[in-house]
VMD Tcl script that draws the C-alpha trace (Angstrom):
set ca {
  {141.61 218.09 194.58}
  {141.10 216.99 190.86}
  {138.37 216.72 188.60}
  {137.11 213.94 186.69}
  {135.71 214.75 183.51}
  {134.05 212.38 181.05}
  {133.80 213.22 177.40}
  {131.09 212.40 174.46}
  {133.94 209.83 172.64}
  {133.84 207.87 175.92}
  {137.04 208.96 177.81}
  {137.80 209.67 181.15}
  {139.89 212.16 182.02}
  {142.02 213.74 185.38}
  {142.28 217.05 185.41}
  {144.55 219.15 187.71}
  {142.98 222.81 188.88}
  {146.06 224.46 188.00}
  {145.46 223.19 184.46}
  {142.97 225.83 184.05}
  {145.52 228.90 184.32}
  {147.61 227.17 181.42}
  {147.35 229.80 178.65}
  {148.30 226.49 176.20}
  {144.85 225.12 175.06}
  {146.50 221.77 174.37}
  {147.09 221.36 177.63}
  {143.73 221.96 179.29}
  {142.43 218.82 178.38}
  {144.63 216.58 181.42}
  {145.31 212.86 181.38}
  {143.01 210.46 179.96}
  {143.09 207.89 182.56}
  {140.59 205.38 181.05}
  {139.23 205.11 177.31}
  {135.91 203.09 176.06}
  {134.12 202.34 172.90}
  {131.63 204.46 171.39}
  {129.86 202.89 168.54}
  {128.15 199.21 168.46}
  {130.51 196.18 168.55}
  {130.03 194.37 165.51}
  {132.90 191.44 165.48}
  {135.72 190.46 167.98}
  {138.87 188.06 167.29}
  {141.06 186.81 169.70}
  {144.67 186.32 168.60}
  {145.82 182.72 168.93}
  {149.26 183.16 169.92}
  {149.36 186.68 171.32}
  {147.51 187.99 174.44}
  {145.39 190.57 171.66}
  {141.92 191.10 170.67}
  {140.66 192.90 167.95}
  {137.36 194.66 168.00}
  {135.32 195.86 164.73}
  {132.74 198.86 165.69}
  {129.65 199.88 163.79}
  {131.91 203.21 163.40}
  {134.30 201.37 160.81}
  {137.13 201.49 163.63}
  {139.05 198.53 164.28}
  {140.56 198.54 167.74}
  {143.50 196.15 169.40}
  {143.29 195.41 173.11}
  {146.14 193.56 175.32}
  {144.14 191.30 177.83}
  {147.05 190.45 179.48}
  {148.14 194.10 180.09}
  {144.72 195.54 180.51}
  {145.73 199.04 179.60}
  {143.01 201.34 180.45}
  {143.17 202.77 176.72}
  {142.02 200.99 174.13}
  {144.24 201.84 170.60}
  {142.87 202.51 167.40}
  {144.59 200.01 164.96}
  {143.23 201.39 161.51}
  {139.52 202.94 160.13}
  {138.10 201.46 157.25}
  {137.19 203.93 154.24}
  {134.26 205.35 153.52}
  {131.07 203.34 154.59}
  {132.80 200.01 155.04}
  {131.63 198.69 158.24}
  {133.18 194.91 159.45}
  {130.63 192.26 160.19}
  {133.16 189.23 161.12}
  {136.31 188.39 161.39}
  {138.74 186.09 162.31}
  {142.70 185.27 162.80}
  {144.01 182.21 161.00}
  {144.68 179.79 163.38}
  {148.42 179.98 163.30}
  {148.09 183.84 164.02}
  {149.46 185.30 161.08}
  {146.28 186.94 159.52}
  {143.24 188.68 160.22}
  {140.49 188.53 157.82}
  {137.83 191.23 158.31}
  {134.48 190.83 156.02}
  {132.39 193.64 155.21}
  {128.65 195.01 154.56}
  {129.97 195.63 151.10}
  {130.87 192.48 150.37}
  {135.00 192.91 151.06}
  {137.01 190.96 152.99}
  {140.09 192.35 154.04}
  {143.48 190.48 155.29}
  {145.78 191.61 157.81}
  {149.27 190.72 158.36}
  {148.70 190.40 162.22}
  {151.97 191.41 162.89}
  {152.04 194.78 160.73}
  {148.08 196.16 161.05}
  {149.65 199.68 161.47}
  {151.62 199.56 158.51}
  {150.41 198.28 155.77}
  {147.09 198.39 153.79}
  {144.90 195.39 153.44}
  {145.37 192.84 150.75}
  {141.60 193.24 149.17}
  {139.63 190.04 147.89}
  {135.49 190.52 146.44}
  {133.20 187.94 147.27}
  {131.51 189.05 144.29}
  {132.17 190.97 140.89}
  {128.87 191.99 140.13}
  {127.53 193.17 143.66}
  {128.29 193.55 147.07}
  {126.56 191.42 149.59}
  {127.14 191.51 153.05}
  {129.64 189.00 154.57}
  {127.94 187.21 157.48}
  {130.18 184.70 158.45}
  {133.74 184.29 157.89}
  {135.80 181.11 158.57}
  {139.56 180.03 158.39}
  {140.65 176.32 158.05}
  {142.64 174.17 160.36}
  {145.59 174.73 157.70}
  {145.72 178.75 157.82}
  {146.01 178.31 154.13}
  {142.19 178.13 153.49}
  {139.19 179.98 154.58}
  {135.80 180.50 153.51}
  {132.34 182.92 153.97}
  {128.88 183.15 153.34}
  {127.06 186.07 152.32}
  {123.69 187.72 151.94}
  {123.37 186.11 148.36}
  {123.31 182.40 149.32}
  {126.55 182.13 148.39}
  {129.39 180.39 149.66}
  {132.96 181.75 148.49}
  {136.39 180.07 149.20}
  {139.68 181.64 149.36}
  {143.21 180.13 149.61}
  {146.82 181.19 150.00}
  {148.00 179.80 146.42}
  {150.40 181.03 143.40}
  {148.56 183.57 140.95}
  {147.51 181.86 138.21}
  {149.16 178.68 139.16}
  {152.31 180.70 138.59}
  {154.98 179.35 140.54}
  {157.42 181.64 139.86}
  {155.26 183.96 141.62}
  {155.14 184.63 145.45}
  {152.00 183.01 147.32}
  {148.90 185.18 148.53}
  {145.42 185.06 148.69}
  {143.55 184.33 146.17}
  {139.57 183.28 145.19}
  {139.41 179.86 144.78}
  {135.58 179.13 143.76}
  {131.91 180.36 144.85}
  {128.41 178.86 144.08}
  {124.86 179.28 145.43}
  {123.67 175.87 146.49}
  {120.53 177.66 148.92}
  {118.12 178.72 148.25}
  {117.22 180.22 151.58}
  {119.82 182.72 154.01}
  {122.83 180.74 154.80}
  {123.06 180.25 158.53}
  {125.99 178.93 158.61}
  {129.50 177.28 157.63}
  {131.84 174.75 158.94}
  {135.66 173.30 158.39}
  {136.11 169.82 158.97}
  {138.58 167.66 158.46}
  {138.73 163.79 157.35}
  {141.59 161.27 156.68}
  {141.94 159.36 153.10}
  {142.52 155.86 151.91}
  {146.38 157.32 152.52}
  {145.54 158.32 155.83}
  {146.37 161.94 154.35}
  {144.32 164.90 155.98}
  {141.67 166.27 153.96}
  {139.93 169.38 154.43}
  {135.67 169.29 153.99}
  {133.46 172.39 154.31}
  {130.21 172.29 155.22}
  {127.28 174.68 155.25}
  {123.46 175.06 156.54}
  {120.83 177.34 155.92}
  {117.11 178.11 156.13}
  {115.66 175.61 153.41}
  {116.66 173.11 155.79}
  {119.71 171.80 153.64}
  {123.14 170.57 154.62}
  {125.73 171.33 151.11}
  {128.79 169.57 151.32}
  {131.49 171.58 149.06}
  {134.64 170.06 147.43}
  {137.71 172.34 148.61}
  {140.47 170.85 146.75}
  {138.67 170.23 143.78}
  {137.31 173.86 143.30}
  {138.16 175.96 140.36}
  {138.16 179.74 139.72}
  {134.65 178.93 137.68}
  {132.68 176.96 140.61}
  {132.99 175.96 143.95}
  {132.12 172.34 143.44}
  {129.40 170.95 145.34}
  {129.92 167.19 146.83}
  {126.67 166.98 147.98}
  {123.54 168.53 148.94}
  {120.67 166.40 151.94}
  {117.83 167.58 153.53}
  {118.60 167.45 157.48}
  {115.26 169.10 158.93}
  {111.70 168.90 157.84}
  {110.13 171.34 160.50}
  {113.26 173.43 162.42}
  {115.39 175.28 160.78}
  {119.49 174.38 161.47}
  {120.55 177.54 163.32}
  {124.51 176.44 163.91}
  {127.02 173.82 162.89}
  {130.50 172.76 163.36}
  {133.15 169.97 163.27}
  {132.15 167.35 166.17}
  {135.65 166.79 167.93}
  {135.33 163.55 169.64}
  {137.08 160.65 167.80}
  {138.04 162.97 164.61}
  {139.68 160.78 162.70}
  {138.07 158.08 163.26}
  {134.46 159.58 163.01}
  {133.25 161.93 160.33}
  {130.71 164.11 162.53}
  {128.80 167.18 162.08}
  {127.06 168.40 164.35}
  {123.88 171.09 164.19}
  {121.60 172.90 166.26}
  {117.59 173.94 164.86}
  {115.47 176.28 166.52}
  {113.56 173.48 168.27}
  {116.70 173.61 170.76}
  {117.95 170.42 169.21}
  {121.49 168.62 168.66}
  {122.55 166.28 165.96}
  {124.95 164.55 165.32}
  {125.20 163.49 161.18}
  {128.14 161.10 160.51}
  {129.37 162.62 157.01}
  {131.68 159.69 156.16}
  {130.48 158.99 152.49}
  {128.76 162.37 150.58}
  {124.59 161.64 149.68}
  {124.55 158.70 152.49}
  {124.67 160.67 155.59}
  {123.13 159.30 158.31}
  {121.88 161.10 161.79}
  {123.86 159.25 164.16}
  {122.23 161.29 167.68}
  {119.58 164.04 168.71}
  {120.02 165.89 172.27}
  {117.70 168.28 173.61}
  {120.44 170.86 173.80}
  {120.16 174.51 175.96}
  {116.64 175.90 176.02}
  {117.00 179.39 177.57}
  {117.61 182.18 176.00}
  {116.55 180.93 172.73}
  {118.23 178.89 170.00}
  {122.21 178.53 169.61}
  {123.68 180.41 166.75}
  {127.37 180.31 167.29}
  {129.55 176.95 168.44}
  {132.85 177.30 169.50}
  {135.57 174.89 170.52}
  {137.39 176.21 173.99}
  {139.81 173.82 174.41}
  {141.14 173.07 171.33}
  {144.36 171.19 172.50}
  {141.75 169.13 174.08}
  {140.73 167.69 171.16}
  {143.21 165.47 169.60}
  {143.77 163.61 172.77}
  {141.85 160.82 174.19}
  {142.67 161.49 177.68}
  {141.11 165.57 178.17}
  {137.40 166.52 178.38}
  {136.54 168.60 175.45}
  {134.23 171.68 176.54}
  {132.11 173.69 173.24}
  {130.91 177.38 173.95}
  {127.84 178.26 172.10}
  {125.94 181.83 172.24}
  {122.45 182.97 171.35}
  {120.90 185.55 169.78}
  {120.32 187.11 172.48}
  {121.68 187.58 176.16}
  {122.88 184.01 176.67}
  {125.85 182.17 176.37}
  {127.05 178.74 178.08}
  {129.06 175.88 178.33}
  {128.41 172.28 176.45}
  {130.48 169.05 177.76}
  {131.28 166.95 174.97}
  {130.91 164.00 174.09}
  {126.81 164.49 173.45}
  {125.04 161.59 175.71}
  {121.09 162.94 175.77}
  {121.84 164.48 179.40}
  {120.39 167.79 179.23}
  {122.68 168.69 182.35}
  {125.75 168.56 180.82}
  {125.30 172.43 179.53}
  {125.42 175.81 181.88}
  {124.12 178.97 180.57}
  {124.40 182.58 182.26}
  {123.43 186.40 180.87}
  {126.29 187.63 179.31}
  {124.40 190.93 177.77}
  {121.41 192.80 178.00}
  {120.71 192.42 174.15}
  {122.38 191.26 171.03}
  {125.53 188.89 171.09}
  {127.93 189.44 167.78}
  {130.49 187.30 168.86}
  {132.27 184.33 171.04}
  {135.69 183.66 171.15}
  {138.39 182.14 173.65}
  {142.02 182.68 174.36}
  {144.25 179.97 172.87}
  {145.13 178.20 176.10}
  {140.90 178.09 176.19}
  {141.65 179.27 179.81}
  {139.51 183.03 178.80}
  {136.20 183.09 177.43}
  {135.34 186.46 175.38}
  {131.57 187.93 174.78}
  {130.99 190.93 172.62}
  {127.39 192.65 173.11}
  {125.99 194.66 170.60}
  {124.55 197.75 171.81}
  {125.82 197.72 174.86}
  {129.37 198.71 173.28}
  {131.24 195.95 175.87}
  {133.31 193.14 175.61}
  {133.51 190.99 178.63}
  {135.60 188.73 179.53}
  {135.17 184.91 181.81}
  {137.52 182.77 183.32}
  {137.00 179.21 182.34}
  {137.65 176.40 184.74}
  {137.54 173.79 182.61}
  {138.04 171.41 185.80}
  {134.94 172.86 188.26}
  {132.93 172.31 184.52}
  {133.55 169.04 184.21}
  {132.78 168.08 188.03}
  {129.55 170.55 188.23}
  {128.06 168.35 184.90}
  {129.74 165.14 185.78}
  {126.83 162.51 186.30}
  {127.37 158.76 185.60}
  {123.86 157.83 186.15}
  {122.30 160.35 184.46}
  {120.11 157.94 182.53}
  {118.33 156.62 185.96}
  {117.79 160.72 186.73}
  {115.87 161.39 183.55}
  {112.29 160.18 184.36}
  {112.20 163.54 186.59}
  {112.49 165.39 183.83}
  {108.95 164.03 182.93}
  {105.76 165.68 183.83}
  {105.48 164.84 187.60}
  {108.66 163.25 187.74}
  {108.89 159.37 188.60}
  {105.62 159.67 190.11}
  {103.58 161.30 187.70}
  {101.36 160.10 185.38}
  {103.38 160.52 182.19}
  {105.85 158.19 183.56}
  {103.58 155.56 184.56}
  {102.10 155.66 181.01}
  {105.52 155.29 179.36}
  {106.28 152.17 181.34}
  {102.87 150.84 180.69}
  {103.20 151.68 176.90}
  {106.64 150.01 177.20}
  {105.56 146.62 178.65}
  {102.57 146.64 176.42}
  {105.17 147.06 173.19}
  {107.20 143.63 174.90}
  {104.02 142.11 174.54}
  {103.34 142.56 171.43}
  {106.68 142.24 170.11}
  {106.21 138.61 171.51}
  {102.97 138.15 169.49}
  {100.05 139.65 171.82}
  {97.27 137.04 171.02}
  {98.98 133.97 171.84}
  {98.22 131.79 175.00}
  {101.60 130.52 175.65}
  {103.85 131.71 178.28}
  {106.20 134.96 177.31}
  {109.63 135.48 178.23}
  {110.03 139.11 178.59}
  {113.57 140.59 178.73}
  {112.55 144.37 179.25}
  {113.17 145.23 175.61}
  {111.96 145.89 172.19}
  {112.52 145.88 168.73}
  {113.76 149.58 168.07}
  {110.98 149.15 165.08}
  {108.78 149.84 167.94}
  {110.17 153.58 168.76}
  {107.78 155.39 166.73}
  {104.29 153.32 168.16}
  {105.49 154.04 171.08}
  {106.23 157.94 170.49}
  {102.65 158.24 169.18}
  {101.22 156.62 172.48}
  {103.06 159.12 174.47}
  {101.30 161.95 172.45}
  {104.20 162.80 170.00}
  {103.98 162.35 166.07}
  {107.35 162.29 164.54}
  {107.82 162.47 160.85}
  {109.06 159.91 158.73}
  {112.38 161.25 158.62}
  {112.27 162.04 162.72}
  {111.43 158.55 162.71}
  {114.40 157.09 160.86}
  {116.73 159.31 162.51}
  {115.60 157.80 165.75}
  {115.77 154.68 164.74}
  {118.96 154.89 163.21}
  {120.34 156.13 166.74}
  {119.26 153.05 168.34}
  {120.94 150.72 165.18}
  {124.74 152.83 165.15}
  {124.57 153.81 169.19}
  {127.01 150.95 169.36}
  {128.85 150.69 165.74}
  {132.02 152.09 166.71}
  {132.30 150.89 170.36}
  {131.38 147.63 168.87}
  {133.98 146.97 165.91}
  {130.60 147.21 163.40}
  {127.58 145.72 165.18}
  {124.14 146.92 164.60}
  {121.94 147.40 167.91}
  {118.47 146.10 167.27}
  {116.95 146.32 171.30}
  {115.82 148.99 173.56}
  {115.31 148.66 177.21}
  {113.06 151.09 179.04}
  {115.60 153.17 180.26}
  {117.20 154.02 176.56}
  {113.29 154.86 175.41}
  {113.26 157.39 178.68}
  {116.67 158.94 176.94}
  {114.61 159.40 173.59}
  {111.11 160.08 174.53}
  {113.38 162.98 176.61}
  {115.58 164.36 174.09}
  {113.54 164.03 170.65}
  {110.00 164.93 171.92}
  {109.33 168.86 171.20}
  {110.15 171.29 173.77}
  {107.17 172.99 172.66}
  {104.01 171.48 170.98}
  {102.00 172.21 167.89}
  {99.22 174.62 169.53}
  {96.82 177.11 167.99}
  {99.15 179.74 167.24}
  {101.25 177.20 164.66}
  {98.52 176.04 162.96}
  {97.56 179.44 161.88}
  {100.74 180.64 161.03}
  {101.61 177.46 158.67}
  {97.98 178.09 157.22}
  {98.76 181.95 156.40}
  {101.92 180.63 154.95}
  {100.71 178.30 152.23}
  {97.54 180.58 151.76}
  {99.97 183.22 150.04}
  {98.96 183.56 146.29}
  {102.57 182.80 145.84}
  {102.48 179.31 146.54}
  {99.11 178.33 145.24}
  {99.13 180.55 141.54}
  {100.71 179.14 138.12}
  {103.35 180.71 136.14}
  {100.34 182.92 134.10}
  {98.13 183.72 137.53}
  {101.23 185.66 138.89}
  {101.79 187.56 135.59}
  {98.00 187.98 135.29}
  {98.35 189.58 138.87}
  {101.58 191.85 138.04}
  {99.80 193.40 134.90}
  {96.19 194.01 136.91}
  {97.91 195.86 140.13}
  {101.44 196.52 138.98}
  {104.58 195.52 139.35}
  {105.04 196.82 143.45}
  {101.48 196.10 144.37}
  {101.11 192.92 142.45}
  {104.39 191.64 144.39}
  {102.37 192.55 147.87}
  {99.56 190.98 146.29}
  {101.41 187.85 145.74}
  {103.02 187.21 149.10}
  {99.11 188.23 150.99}
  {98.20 185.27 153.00}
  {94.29 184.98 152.27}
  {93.51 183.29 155.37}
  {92.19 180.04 153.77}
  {92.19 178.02 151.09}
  {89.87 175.83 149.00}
  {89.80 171.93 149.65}
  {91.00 171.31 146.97}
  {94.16 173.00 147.28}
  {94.07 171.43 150.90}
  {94.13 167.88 149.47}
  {96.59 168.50 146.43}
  {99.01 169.94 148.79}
  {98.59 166.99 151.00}
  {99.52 165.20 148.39}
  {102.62 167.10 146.39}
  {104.44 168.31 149.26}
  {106.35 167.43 152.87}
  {106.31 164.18 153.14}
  {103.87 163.18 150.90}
  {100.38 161.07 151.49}
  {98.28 159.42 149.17}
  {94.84 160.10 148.63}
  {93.91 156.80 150.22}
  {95.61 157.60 152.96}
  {94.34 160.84 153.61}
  {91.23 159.44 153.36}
  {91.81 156.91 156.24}
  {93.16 159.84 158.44}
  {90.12 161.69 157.76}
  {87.70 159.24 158.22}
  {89.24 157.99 161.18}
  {89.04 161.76 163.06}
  {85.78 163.07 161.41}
  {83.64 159.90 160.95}
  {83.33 157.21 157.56}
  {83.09 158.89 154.92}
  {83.68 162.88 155.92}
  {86.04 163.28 152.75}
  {83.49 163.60 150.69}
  {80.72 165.23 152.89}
  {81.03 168.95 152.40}
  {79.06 169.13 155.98}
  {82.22 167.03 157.27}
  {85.18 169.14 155.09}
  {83.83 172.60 153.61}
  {84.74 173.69 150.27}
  {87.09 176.49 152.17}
  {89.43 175.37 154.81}
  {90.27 178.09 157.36}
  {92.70 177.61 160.51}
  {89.48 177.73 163.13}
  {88.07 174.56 160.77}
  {90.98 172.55 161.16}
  {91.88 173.43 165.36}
  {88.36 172.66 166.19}
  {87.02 170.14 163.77}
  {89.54 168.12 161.88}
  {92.14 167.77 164.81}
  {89.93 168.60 167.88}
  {92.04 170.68 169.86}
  {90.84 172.23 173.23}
  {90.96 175.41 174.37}
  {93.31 174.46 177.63}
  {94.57 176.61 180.51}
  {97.90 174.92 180.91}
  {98.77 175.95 184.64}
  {94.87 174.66 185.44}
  {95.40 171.22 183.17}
  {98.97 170.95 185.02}
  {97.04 171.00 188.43}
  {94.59 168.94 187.26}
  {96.31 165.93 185.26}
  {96.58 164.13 188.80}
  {94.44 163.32 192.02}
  {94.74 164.78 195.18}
  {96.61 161.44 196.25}
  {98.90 161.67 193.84}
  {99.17 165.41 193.60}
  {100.18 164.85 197.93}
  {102.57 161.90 196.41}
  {104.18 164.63 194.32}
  {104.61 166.98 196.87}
  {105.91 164.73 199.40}
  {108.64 163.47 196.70}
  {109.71 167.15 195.77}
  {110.17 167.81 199.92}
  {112.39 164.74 199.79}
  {114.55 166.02 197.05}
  {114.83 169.46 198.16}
}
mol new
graphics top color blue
foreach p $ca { graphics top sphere $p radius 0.5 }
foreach p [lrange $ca 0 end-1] q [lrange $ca 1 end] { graphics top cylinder $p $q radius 0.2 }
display resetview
């Protein structure tokens, strides 16, 4: 018999009895038969050409693994010095490099095929400090890639002569950084474009929590700046979580596409800098919570017209999944399974896109799924998935959100035909698209001026490129199912929202002039004062309220707060201080100014229909079970 014996550094080893009589200490300690990781994973990379994967642990190891071979001992390729510990990395897409970044702010590059023997060419993403690299990305040319870090700051690096010295060999070399954020970075994005020569250009993008979408100018940079092409304001209310490259008609097309924290996707055509336009929004995945990471699998898929083109994404958390491209508003064209008990660092796929790799955080595992890109594309395939979406309403075709869209719908052809005449109407079951956001606000949802356009926009381009340039100007009721569907929220503004947004702006921070905040430094301090400052006080005074109102978001004139007012409260509330009180607090403006009701929502589910109907609904969900 033999013993099995695991160890603290997570190996498993076979050891013979008459091992123990061996006077040779060396020798007591048998065959390691199977070898694991012992410190958090932090980054994978999956070698495009070559059956490898690298691993970065928490324990500044960096590990290679053959997937192909599946030893069961996993080699330690190199150990970073001191307390640098990787965060990302990535191979360049013709395999030739591995860049590693760094909670230090380094970024170290690998010869792929010599980790073992030589050190790491170097590069700083800053002189003067050493922020953390979150996010690390190569171009489509190998020769250029770029990060983000926890400054703001976008850096780009290329493989270039020294100096513009070309008697000297090429290596890699920083080609520009700027701060264009002014919120975390969440993340950055390659693209690529053709010019009026038809010449391939590259375009970086990047995203981050002040709701901005920075457009950078790669071959244009200097040593001095990273020049910024342009800088647009994509969300109002979500925050973008994820971008990347859309890779359906690439050349033809300039798309980026996003994901928020609302569980949205868009689609932004990019063509010209400071005019981009949101060409489509999709309700995208909604368990496991938003997307963070986007990933092409098939990437030889993408340049041809005749292959289905399949994007991985990951969350936070737990979940990863599958997204059928091109985007079409069907929710059902995404899977999503538990890949990890906890946190997900990383997503990556062999470069066949036949293997689909997961790294978990804590959990110390890298798993691995085979991808059948062909059972995918039959499990989503659904040509009439527009026809299927009314059950994805309240109560389904039956219910009584449906019939209200319909009868908000024919109401809107009515009017669009001019309601108050006598004459006959000739209805053709559609409507201006001007109509969208009437009809939104019927159905209980309030888009945003900028929601607005960007729906209406959808409608106008849905058929530009199809179409060789025409605008659409009509929706039938089928195409208003597909929007009320994928633009309404997945979840509403409630109780809890209100209050946090009114803790938010009730800081002393966002309400106190330049000499209030030194006023408050010098009274409590410098590390009190700065506590003092970001303190939400709960409330704040009406005026404040109305100036804000007024300055900020998209902003409302007095006048036309006043008409909102008076129109909830009563003529004339504005200026009744037993209407609006001189302090506004969160519990004034749920249960006075907007009226909301304490709800159960499984009891108001129950009882938004009759027993009839409630008997019609549970007849219809027999018959589709």
């Amino acid at each position: 018999a033999e013993f099995i014996v695991v160890d603290t550094n997570a190996r498993v080893r076979k050891i013979h009895p008459r091992t123990f009589e061996s006077i040779d200490v060396s020798k007591k300690k048998g065959e390691i038969i199977l070898e694991s990781i012992v410190s958090p994973i932090e980054a994978i990379a999956v070698r495009p050409n070559f059956p490898i994967i690298a691993i970065g642990c928490a324990n500044s190891f960096l590990y290679e693994w053959n997937y192909d071979e599946k030893n069961k001992q996993i080699e330690k390729v190199t150990q970073f010095k001191g307390d640098i510990i990787p965060t990302c990395m990535q191979y360049s897409p013709d395999g030739k490099y591995l860049a590693v970044g760094t909670r230090i702010g380094e970024i170290c590059i690998y010869e792929a095929d010599r980790l073992r023997e030589e050190r790491p060419t170097i590069l700083q993403a800053s002189e003067n400090s050493q922020p953390r690299i979150n996010k690390l990305e190569f171009a489509s040319d190998s020769k250029h890639f770029a990060t983000m870090d926890a400054e703001n700051a976008v850096c780009l690096f290329r493989m270039d002569h020294k100096h513009g010295d070309e008697t000297k060999p090429k290596e890699w070399i920083f080609a520009g950084k700027v701060r264009a954020h002014t919120l975390p970075i969440t993340c950055i994005a390659f693209g690529e474009s053709l010019n009026e020569r038809k010449e391939v250009i590259l375009r970086l993008f990047s995203i981050g929590q002040d709701k901005k979408m920075v457009e950078y100018n790669v071959h244009e940079s200097t040593l001095d700046e990273l020049k910024v092409e342009s800088i647009v304001e994509i969300e109002q209310e979500s925050v973008p979580t994820a971008c990347i490259w859309y890779p359906i008609n690439m050349y033809t097309e300039n798309i980026l596409l996003h994901a928020n924290e609302d569980y949205k996707l868009k689609l932004w055509n990019v063509t010209t800098p400071n005019t981009q336009v949101c060409k489509m929004s999709a309700l995208g995945p909604t368990h496991g919570g938003p997307i963070n990471k986007f990933l092409i699998i098939n990437q030889h898929g993408v340049k041809s017209d005749y292959e289905d083109v399949f994007m991985a994404y990951s969350t936070a958390e737990k979940v990863v999944g599958i997204i059928k491209l091109p985007l079409q508003g069907n929710p059902n064209q995404t899977i999503g399974l538990i890949a990890h008990p906890e946190r997900i660092t990383s997503i990556e796929c062999s470069g066949d896109g036949k293997l689909f790799f997961t790294s978990g955080a804590d959990d110390k595992t890298v798993n691995i799924w085979a991808v059948n890109l062909h059972a995918m594309s039959e499990a989503v395939k659904d040509d009439n998935f527009v026809a299927k979406l009314p059950h994805m309403l309240e109560g389904g075709v039956n219910g009584q959100v449906y019939r209200d869209l319909k009868d908000f719908f024919f109401y809107a052809q009515i009017r669009s035909k001019d309601e108050n005449t006598t004459k006959a109407r000739n209805l053709d079951g559609k409507v201006p698209y001007t109509e969208i956001a009437n009809l939104m606000r019927a159905m209980g949802y309030y888009p945003t001026l900028l929601e607005i356009e960007n729906m209406q926009n959808e409608i106008k381009y849905s058929g530009f490129f199809e179409s060789g340039g025409q605008f659409t100007n009509e929706i039938d009721l089928s195409e208003f199912v597909r929007l009320y569907v994928n633009h309404r929220p997945v979840y509403g503004v409630g109780k809890e929202q209100i209050e946090e947004a009114l803790n938010e702006i009730s800081k002393p921070i966002h309400r106190k002039s330049r000499e209030d905040y030194l006023s408050i430094l010098r009274n409590e301090g410098k590390d009190d004062g700065m506590k003092a400052l970001f303190l939400p006080t709960q409330e704040i005074s009406k005026e404040e309220f109305l100036e804000m109102l007024q300055n900020y978001g998209e902003k409302m004139t007095y006048e036309e707060i006043k008409s909102c007012i008076n129109t909830l409260m009563g003529e004339g509330a504005i200026d009744d201080p037993n209407f609006i009180p001189e302090t506004i607090t969160a519990d004034f403006l749920i249960k006075n100014l907007l009226q909301f009701e304490e709800v159960n929502e499984e009891a108001n589910e129950q009882g938004m229909y009759t027993n009839e109907e409630q008997n019609e609904l549970q007849e219809q969900e027999d018959e589709d079970n």
